[in-house]
C-alpha positions as CSV (number, residue, x, y, z in Angstrom):
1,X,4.6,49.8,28.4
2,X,8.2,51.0,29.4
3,X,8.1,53.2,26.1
4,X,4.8,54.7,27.4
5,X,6.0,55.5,30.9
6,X,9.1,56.3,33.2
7,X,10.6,52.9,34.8
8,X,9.7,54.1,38.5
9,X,5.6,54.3,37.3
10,X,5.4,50.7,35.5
11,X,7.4,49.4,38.3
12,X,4.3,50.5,40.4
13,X,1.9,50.0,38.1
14,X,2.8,46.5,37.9
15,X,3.1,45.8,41.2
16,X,0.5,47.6,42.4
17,X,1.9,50.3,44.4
18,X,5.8,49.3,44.8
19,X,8.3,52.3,45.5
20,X,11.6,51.2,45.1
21,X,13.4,54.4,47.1
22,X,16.7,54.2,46.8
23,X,17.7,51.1,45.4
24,X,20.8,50.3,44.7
25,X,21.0,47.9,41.7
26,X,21.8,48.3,38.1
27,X,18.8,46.7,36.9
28,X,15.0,45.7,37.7
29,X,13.4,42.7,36.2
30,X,9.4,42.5,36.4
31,X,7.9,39.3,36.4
32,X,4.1,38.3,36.6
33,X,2.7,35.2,38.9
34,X,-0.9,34.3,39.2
35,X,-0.1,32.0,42.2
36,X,1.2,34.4,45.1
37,X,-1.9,37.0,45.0
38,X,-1.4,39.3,46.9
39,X,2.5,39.5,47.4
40,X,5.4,40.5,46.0
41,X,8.0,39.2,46.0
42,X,11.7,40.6,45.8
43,X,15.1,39.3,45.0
44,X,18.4,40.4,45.0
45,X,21.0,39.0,43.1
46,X,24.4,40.6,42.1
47,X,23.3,44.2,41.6
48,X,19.8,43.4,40.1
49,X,16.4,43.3,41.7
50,X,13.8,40.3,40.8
51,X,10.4,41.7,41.7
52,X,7.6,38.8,41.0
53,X,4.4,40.9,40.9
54,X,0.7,39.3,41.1
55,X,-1.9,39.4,37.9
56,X,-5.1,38.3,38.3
57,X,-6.6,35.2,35.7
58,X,-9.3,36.7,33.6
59,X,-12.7,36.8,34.7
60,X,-14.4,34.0,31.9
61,X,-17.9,35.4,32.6
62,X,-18.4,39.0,31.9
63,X,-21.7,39.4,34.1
64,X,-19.8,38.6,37.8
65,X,-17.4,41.8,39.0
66,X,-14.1,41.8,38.1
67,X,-11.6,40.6,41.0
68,X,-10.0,43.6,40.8
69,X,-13.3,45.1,41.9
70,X,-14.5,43.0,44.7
71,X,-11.2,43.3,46.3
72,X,-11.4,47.2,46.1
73,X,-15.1,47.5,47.1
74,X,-14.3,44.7,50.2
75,X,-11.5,46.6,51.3
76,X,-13.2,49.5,51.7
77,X,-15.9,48.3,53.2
78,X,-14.2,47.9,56.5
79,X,-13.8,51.1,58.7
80,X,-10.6,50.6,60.2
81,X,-9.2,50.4,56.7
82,X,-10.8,53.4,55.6
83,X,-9.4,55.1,58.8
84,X,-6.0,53.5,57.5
85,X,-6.2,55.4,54.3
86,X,-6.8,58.4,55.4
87,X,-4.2,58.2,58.3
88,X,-1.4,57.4,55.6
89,X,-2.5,59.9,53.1
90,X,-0.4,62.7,54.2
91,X,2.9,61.0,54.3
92,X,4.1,57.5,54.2
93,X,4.6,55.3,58.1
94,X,5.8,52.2,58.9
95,X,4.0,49.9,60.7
96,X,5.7,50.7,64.3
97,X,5.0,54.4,63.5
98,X,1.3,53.3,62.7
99,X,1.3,50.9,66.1
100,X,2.5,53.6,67.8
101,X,0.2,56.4,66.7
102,X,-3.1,54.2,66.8
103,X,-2.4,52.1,69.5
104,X,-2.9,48.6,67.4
105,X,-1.1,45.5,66.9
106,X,1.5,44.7,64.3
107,X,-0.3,41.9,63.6
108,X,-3.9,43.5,63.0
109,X,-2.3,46.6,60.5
110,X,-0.8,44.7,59.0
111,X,-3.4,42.5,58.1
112,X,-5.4,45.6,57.0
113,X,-2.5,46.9,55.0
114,X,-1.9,43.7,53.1
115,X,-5.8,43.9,51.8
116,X,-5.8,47.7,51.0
117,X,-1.9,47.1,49.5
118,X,-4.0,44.0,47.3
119,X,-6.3,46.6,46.6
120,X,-3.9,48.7,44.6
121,X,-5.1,51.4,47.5
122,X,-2.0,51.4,49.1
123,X,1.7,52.2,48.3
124,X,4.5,50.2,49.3
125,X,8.0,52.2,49.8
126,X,11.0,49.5,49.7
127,X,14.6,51.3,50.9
128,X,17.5,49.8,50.8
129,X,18.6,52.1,53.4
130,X,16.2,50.5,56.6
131,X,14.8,47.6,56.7
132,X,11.1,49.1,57.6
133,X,8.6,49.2,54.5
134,X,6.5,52.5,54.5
135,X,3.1,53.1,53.7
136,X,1.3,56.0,51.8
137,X,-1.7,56.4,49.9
138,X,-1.7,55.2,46.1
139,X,-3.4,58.6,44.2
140,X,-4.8,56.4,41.4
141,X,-6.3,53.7,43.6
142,X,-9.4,55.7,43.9
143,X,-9.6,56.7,40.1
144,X,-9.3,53.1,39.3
145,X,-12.1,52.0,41.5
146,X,-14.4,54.5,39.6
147,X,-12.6,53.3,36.1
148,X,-13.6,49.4,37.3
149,X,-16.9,50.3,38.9
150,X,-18.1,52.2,36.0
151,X,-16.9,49.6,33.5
152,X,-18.9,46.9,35.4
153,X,-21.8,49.0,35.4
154,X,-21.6,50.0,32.1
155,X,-21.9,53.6,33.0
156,X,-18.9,54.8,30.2
């Protein structure tokens, strides 16, 4: 896929919404896990970033939803998340920003935020800079919900 699209796009399309900004290394390696759903997981190791992305198993019976679908359509179905999304969608905040702003718990956002980040609904921006991962709104999350919805339902 990395002759099909630029390195900073399959980095997040792999991962499901990681931005690497700023990042000093000299190289990336992508590698896939079925066992750490929903996380990612990051290593640095002499000027090279590990980055262990989740996949998903194949569904074996083609009638039940994809994965990938139930765990968009659950996310959403919670109004704090939705309220999440929309409060992220004009620029990317950390989680002490987002406390802050919506007078929540660290604890409860970012529970929400791991489940719309699992989603593929959320970015992730990793800086080398601070320590303090940002939050934005992932622009294809929503055209892949109707992409898996549709496929389900056979509507295409």
């Amino acid at each position: 896929m990395l002759h099909k699209m630029e390195p900073e796009g399959l980095i997040e399309y792999a991962t499901g919404g990681v931005v690497l900004d700023d990042i000093p290394v000299d190289a990336i390696i992508l590698f896939p896990g079925v066992h750490f759903r929903p996380i990612n997981t990051y290593c640095f190791y002499e000027n090279v970033l590990l980055i262990q992305y989740p996949v998903d198993v194949p569904e074996e019976n083609e009638d039940e939803p994809p994965v990938v679908l139930l765990r968009m359509t659950e996310a959403l179905a919670d109004p704090e998340r939705l309220r999440l999304l929309r409060y992220v969608a004009d620029e990317p905040k950390t989680v002490n920003e987002m406390a802050a702003d919506l007078n929540q718990s660290y604890d409860k956002l970012m529970h929400h935020l791991v489940i719309l980040r699992a989603a593929g609904l959320l970015r992730s921006h990793v800086n080398a800079g601070d320590h303090n991962e940002r939050f934005s709104l992932r622009p294809d999350g929503a055209s892949e919900l109707q992409m898996f919805l549709e496929s389900y339902i056979r509507l295409s």
